[in-house]
C-alpha positions in Angstrom: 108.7 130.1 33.9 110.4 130.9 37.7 107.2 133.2 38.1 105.0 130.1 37.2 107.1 127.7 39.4 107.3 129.7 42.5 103.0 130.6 42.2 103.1 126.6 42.3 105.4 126.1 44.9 103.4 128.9 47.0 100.1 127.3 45.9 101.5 123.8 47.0 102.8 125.1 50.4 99.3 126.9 51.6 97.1 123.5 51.0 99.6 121.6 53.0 99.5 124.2 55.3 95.5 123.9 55.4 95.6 120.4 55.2 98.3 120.1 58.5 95.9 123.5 60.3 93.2 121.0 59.8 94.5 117.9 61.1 95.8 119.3 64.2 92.7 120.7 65.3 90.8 117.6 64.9 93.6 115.8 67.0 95.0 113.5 64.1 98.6 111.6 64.2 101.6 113.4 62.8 99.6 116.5 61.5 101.8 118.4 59.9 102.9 115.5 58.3 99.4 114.1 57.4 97.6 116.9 57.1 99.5 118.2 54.1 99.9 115.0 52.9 96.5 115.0 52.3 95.2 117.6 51.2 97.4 118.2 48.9 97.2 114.7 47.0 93.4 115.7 47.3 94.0 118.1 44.9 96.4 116.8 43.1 93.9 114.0 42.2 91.1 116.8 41.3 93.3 118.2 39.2 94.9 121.0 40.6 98.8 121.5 39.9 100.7 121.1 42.4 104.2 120.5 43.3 107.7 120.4 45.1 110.8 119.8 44.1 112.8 116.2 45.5 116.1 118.7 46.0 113.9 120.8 48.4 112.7 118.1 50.4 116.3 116.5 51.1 117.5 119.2 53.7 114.1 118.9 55.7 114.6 114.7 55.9 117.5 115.5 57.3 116.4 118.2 59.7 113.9 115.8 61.5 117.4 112.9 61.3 119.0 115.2 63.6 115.8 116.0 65.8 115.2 112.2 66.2 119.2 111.8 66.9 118.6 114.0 69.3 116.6 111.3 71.1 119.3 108.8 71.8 120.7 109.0 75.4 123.9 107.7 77.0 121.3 105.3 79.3 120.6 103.4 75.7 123.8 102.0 76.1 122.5 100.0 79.4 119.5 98.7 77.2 121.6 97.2 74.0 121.4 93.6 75.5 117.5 93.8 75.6 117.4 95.2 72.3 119.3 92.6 70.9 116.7 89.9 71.7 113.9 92.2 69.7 115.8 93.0 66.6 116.4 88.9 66.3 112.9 89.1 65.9 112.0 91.8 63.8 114.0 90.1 61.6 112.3 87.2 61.4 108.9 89.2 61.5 110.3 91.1 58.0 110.2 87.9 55.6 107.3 86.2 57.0 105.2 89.3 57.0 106.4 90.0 53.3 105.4 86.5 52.7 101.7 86.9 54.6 101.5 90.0 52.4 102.5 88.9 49.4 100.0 86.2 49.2 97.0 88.2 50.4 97.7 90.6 47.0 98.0 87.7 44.6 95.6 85.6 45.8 92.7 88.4 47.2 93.7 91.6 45.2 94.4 89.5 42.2 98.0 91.3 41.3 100.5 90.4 39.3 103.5 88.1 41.4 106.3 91.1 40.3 104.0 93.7 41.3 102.5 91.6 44.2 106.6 91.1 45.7 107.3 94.7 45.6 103.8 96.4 47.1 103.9 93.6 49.8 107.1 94.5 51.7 107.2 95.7 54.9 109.3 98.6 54.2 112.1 100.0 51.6 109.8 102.2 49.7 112.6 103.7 47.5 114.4 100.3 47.3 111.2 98.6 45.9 110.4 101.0 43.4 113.4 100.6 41.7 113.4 97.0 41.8 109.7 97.2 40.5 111.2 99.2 37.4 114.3 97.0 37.0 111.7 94.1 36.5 109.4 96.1 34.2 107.0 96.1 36.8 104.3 99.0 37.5 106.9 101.2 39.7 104.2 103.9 40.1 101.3 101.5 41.6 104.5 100.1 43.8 105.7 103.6 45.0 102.2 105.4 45.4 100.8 102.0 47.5 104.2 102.2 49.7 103.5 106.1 50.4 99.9 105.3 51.3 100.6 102.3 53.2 103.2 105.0 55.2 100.1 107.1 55.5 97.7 104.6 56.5 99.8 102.6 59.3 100.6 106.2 61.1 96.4 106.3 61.3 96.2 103.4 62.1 99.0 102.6 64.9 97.7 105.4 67.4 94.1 104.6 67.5 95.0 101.0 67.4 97.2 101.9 71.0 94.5 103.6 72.1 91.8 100.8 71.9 94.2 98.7 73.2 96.2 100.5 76.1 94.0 103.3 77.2 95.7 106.2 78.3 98.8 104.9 76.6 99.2 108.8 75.3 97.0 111.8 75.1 96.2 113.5 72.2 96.6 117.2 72.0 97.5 119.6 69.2 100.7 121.1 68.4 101.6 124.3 67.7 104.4 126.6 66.5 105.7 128.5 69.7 109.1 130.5 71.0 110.3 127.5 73.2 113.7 126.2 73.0 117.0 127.2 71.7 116.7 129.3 68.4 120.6 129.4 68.4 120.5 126.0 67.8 119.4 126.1 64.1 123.3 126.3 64.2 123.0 122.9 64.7 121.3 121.7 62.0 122.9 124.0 59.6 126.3 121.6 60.1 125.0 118.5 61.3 122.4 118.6 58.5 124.9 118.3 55.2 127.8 116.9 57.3 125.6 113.6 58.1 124.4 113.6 54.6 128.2 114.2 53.2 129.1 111.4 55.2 125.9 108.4 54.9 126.3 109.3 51.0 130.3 108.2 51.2 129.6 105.1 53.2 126.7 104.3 51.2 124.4 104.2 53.8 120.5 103.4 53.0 118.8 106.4 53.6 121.9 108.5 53.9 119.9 111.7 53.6 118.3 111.0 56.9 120.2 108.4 58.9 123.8 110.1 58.0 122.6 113.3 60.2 120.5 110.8 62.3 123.7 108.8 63.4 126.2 111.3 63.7 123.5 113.4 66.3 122.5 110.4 68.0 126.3 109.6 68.5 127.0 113.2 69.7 124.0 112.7 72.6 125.2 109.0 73.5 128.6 110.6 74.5 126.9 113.8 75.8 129.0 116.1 73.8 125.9 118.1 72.7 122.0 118.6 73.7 120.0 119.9 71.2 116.9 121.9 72.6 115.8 123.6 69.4 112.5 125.3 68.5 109.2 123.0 67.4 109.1 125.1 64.8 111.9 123.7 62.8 110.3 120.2 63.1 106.8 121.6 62.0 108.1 123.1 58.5 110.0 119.9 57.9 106.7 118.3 58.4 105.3 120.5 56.3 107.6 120.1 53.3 107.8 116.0 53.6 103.9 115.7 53.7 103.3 118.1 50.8 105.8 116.4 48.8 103.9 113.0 49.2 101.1 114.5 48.1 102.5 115.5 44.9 103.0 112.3 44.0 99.4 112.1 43.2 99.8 114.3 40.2 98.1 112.8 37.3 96.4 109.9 38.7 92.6 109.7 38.3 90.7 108.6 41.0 89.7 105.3 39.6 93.1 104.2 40.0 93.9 105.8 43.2 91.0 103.7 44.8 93.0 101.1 43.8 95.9 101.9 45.2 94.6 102.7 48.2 92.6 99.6 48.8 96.3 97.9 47.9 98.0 100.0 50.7 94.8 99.1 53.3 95.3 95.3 52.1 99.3 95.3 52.9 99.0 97.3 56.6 96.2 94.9 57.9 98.3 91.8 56.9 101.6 93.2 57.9 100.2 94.6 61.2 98.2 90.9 61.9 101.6 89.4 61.7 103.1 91.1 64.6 100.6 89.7 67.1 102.9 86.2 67.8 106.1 88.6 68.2 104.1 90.6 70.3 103.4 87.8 72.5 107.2 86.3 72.4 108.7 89.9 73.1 106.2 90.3 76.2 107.2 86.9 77.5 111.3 87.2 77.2 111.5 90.8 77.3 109.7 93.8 79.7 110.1 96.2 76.6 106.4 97.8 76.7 103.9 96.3 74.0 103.2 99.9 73.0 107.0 100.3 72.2 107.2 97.0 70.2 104.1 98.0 68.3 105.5 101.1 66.9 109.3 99.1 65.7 107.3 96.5 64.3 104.5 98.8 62.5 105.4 99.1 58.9 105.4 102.6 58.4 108.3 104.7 57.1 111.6 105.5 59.5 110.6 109.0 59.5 107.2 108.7 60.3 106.9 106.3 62.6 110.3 108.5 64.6 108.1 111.3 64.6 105.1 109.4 66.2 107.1 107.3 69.1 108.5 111.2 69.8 104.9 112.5 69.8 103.3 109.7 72.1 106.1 109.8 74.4 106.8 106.0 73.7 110.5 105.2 73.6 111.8 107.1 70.0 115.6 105.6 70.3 114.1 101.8 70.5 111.7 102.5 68.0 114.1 104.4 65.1 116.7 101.7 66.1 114.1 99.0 65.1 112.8 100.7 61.8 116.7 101.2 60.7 117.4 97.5 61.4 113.6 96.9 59.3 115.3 98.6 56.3 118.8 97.1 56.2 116.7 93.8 56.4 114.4 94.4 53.6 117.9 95.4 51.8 119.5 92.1 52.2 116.2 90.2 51.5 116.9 92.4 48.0 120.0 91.2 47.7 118.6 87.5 47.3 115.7 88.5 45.0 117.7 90.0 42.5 119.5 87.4 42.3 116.8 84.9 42.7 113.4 86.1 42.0 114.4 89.2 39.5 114.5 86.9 36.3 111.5 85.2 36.5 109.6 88.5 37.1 111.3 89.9 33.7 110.3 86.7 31.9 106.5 87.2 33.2 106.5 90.8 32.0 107.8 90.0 28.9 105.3 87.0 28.5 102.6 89.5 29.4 
């Protein structure tokens, strides 16, 4: 059985690897990520078995919360006051866009209103899947359309900057190398469980990544510590992550997949349409760079859309602070729909 698990695990590791080999080359966002996200949900979905465990992937989420901690610099401190001004927007961008969303699924895609609420958020993919099973709704169309909405926006974002702002970045591949501060694994080995330890105490959303996210990002504000670790360490965590989401894809035939993804396409055009007005507003109160506010408004995941912003070189501390403040938003808005919107979702199950 641990002979059978660990051919599996290698097996599962090698086509992400392939998968992230592949997208680098050809110059795609996040490869590592991606790439392995990919390819290995490709297989999963021909039938190939593949997978990771969730306690595995845990210590790698909070390997890349430190690295993006690591991106938060005592001159944020001068730029609070602008940010202020942004995050009233974003969240007023989170319920409207929900709303846009949510409207475009029951009316074009012809879902179900529970199934329709839960899909059409603009983030909280762990948060709306459990809703989606508290209301007997389909949790597995609603978690698999979040992760491909995640994998769609981080396509989508970068090309969309580049049609826009030419030049904005430059694409170019990424490779392990011997660069930075191997000691510093040190780092994560404490910060990693320490931040975790102490998110999961305070109940933080996302403890796994913001715990060791915050306390890092706290540790740089001050200047108490600079982390200059090796790529490498970022490129497995990649690795494990992407592959992960791809196992997710274990079991589902491709009829319904197509479905899903067509769901996931649906949500990121409408949410993405919905930040043009704030785009607008931002550029006329604020001098925050439209590339910046692009990436905090984008709904992709925390992790992934961190990642990118450090990739393109587009301001990662604005842009985490913004998807953090997009997640405890989506969590209040929860907060009302349980109360409000939860019952009458059971009683349509149940009358279906």
């Amino acid at each position: 059985m641990v002979k059978k698990k660990i051919k599996i695990f290698i097996k599962t590791i090698l086509i992400g690897l392939l998968g992230g080999i592949i997208f680098n080359l050809l110059l795609l966002p996040l490869p590592w990520m991606l790439g392995p996200a990919f390819s290995v949900a490709v297989f999963a979905l021909s039938g190939v078995n593949v997978n990771l465990s969730r306690n595995l992937r845990a210590p790698f989420v909070g390997l890349t919360g430190v690295w993006l901690g690591s991106y938060f610099q005592p001159s944020i401190l001068n730029d609070v006051y602008i940010w202020m001004i942004s995050l009233v927007f974003l969240v007023l961008y989170i319920p409207l866009a929900h709303l846009v969303s949510y409207y475009v699924l029951v009316k074009i895609r012809k879902i179900n209103k529970p199934e329709a609420f839960f899909i059409g958020s603009a983030g909280g993919l762990l948060e709306m899947t459990l809703g989606a099973e508290e209301c007997k709704a389909d949790a597995k169309r609603v978690s698999l359309t979040h992760m491909s909405r995640i994998f769609f926006t981080v396509m989508f974002i970068p090309n969309l900057l580049l049609l826009f702002f030419p030049g904005a970045f430059e694409r170019e591949p990424v490779w392990p190398n011997l660069e930075g501060n191997f000691l510093h694994i040190i780092a994560f080995i404490i910060l990693i469980p320490l931040g975790q330890y102490i998110g999961k105490k305070i109940n933080l959303p996302g403890y796994s990544f913001f715990g060791p996210l915050i306390i890092t990002a706290i540790l740089h504000v001050f200047e108490y510590f600079t982390l200059n670790a090796n790529i490498t360490f970022l490129i497995v965590s990649q690795l494990i992550i992407g592959s992960f989401f791809g196992c997710n894809m274990n079991g589902v035939p491709w009829k319904i997949a197509k479905s899903y993804l067509i769901d996931a396409i649906t949500v990121v055009l409408s949410l993405t349409l919905c930040i043009v007005p704030f785009l607008f507003l931002l550029g006329f109160f604020t001098l925050i760079e439209t590339e910046a506010i692009l990436l905090a408004f984008s709904p992709g995941g925390i992790n992934e859309m961190g990642l990118l912003a450090v990739f393109l070189n587009i301001e990662p501390a604005y842009v985490v602070t913004h998807h953090l403040f997009r997640l405890c938003t989506v969590l209040i808005m929860l907060i009302f729909a349980k109360k409000y919107l939860y019952p009458k979702f059971k009683k349509m199950k149940k009358i279906s």
